[in-house]
KELO-354402 format. One record per residue: residue number from 1; residue in three letters; y, z, x of N, C-alpha, C in turn. Coordinates in steps of 0.2 Angstrom, whole numbers, plus 5000, padded with zeros to 4 digits. Layout:
BEGIN
{rec NUM 'ALA' {Y Z X} {Y Z X} {Y Z X}};
...
# end
This chain:
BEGIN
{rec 1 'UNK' {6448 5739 6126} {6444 5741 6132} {6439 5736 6133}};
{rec 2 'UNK' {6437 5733 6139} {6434 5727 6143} {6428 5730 6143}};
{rec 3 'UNK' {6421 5728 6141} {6415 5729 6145} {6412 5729 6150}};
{rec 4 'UNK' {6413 5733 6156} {6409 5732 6161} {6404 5730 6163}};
{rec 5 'UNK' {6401 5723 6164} {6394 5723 6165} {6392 5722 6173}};
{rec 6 'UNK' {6385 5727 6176} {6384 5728 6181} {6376 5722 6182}};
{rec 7 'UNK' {6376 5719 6188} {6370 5716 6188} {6366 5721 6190}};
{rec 8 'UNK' {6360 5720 6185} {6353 5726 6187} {6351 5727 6195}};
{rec 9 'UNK' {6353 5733 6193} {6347 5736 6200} {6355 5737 6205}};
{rec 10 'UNK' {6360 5737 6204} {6365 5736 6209} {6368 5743 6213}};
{rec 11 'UNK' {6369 5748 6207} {6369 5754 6207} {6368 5760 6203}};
{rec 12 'UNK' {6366 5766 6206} {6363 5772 6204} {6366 5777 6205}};
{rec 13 'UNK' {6368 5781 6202} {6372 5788 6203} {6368 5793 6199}};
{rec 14 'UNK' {6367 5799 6204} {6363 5806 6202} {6367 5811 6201}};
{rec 15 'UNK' {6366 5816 6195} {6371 5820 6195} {6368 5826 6192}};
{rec 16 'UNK' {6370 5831 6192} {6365 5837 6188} {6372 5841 6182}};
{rec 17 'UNK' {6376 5838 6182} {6381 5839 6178} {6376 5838 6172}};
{rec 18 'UNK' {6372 5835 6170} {6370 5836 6163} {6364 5843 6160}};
{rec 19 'UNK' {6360 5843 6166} {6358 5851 6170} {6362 5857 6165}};
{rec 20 'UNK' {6367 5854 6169} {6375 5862 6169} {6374 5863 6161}};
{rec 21 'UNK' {6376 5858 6159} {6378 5856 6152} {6373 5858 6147}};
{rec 22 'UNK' {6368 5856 6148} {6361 5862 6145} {6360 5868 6145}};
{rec 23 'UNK' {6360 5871 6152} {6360 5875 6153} {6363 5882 6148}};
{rec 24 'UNK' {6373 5877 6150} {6377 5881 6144} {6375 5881 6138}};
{rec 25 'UNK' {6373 5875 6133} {6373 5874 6127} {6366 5881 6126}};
{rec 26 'UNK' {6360 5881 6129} {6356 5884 6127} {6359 5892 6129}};
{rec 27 'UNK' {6362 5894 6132} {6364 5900 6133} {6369 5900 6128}};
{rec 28 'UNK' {6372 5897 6125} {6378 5897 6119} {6372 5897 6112}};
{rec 29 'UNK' {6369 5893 6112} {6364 5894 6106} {6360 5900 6105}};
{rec 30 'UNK' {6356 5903 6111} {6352 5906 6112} {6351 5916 6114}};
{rec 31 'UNK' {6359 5913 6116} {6360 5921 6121} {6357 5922 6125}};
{rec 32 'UNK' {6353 5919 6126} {6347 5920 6135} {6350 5914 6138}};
{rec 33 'UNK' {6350 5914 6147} {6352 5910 6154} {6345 5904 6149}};
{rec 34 'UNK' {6346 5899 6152} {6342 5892 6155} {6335 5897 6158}};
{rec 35 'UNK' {6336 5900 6164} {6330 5906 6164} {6327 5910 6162}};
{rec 36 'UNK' {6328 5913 6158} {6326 5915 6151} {6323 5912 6147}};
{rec 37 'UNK' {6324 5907 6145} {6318 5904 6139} {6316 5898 6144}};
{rec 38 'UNK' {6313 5897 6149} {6309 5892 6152} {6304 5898 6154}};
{rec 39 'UNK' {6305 5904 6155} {6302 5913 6154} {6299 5913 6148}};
{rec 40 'UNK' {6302 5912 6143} {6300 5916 6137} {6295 5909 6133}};
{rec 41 'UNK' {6299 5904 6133} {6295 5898 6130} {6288 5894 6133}};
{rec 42 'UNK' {6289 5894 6143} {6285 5891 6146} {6281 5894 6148}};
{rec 43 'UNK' {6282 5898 6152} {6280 5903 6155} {6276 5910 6154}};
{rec 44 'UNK' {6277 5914 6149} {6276 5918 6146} {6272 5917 6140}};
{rec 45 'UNK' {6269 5923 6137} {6265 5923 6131} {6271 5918 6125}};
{rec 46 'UNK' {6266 5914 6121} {6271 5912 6113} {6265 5914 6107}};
{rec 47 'UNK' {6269 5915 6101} {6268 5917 6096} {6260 5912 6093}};
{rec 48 'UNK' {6262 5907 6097} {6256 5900 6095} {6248 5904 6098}};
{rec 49 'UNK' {6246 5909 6095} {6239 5910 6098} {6236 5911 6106}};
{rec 50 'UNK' {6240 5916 6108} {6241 5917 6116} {6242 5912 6120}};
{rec 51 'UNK' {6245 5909 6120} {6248 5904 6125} {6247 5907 6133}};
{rec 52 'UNK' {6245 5904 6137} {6244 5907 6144} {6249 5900 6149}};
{rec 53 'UNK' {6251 5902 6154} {6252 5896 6161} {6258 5894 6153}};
{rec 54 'UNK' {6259 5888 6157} {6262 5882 6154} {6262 5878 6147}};
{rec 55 'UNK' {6259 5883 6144} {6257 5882 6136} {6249 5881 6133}};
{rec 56 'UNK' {6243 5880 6139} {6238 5878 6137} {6234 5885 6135}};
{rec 57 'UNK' {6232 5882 6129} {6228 5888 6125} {6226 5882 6118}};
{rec 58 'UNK' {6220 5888 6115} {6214 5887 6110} {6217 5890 6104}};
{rec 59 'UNK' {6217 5886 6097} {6223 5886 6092} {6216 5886 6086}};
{rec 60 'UNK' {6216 5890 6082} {6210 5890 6076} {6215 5888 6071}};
{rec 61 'UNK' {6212 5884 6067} {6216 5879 6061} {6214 5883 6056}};
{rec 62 'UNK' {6216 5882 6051} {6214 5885 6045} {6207 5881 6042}};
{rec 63 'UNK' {6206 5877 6045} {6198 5877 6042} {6193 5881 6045}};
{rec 64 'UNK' {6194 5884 6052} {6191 5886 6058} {6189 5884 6064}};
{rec 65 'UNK' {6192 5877 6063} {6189 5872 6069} {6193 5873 6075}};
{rec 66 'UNK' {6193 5876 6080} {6198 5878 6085} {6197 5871 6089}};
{rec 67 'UNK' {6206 5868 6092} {6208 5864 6096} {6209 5868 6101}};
{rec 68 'UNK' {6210 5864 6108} {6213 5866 6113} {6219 5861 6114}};
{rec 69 'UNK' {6223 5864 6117} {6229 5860 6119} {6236 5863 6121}};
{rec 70 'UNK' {6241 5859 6122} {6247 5862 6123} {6252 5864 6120}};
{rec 71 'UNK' {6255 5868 6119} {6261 5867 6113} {6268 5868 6118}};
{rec 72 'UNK' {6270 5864 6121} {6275 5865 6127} {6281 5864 6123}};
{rec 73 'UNK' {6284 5870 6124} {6293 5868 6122} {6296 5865 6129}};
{rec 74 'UNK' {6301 5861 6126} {6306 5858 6133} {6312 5858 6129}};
{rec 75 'UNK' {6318 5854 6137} {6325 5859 6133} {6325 5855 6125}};
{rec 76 'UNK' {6326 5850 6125} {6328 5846 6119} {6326 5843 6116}};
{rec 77 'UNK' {6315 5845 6117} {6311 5842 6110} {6304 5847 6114}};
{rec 78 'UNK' {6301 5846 6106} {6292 5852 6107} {6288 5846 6106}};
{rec 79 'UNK' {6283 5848 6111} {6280 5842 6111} {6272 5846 6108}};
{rec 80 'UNK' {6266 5845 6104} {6261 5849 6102} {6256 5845 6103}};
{rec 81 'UNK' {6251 5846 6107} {6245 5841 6108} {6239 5842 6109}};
{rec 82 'UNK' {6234 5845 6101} {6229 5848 6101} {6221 5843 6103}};
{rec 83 'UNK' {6216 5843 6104} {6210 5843 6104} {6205 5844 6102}};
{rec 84 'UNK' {6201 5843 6098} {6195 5848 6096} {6188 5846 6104}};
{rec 85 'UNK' {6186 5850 6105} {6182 5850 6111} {6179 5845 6113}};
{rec 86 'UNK' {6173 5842 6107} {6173 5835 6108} {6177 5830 6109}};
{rec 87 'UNK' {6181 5833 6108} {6189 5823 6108} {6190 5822 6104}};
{rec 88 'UNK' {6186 5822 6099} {6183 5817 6091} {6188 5815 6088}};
{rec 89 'UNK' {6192 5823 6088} {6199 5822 6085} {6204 5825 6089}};
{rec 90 'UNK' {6210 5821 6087} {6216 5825 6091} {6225 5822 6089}};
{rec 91 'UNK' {6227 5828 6090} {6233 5826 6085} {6241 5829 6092}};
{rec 92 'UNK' {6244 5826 6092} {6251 5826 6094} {6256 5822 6089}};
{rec 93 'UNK' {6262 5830 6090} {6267 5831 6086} {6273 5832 6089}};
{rec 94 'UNK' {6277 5828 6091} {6284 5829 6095} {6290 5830 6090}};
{rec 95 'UNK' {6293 5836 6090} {6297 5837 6087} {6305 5838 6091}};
{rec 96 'UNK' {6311 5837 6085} {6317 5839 6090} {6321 5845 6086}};
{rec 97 'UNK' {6320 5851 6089} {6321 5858 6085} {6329 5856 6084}};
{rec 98 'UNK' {6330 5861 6077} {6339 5859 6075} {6340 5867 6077}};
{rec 99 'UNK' {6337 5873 6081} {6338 5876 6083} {6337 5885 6078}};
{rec 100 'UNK' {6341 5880 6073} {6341 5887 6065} {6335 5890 6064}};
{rec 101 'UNK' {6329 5884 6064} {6323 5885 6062} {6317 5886 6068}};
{rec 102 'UNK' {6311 5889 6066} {6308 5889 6071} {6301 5882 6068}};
{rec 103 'UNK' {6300 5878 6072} {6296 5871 6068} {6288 5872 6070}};
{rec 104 'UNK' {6286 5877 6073} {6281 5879 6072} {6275 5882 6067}};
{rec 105 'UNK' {6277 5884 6062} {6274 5884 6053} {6274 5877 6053}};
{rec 106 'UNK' {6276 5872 6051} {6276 5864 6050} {6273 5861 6054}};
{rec 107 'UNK' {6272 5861 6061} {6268 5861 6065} {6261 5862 6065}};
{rec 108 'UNK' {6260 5868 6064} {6253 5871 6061} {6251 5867 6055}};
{rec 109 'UNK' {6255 5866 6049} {6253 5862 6045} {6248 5855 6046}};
{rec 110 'UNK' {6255 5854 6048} {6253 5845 6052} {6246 5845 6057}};
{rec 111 'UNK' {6245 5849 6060} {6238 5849 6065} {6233 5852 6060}};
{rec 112 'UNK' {6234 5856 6054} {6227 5857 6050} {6225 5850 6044}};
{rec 113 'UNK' {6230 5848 6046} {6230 5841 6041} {6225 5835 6044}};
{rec 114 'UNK' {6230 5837 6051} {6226 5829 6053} {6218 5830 6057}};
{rec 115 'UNK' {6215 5838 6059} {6211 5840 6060} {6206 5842 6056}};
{rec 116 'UNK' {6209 5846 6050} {6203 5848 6045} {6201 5843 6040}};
{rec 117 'UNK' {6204 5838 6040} {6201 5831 6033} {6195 5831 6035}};
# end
């Protein structure tokens, strides 16, 4: 097989077939529509310390210093990004779920780590 090479910038093609494709895979993993867990994950309460809106919420670490920040799930990676009020400190944690587990205890570890030293 020949490699194709395109000079940059020549052409672009749009398509949502990889959309579809997600969609399916997370309904195949999950048992809930692509609608459903953009409901349950973004949307709706999470388990992460009342979660409100779009993931923004106030997270007490185990030393007791409460961050603020996001903990947003997206389809194919969690992305975690706390604050302590001041700014002083702040920690983001990108994870890419294997789906088995939920990476939110490990998660929590890692923010009391880099926040309570």
């Amino acid at each position: 097989m020949e490699d194709v090479q395109l000079p940059v910038a020549t052409r672009f093609d749009c398509s949502n077939t990889n959309y579809l494709l997600v969609g399916e895979i997370i309904q195949k993993v999950t048992g809930r529509t692509y609608g459903e867990e953009v409901q349950r994950r973004l949307l709706g309460a999470s388990c992460r310390g009342g979660t409100y809106g779009l993931g923004l919420s106030w997270h007490r670490t185990a030393c007791g210093v409460e961050v603020y920040g996001n903990d947003g799930d997206a389809l194919a990676y969690q992305a975690y990004s706390y604050a302590t009020e001041d700014t002083r400190r702040q920690v983001t944690v990108a994870v890419t779920p294997n789906f088995r587990t939920d990476p939110d205890a490990s998660v929590d570890a890692f923010v009391d780590q880099a926040i309570c030293r």
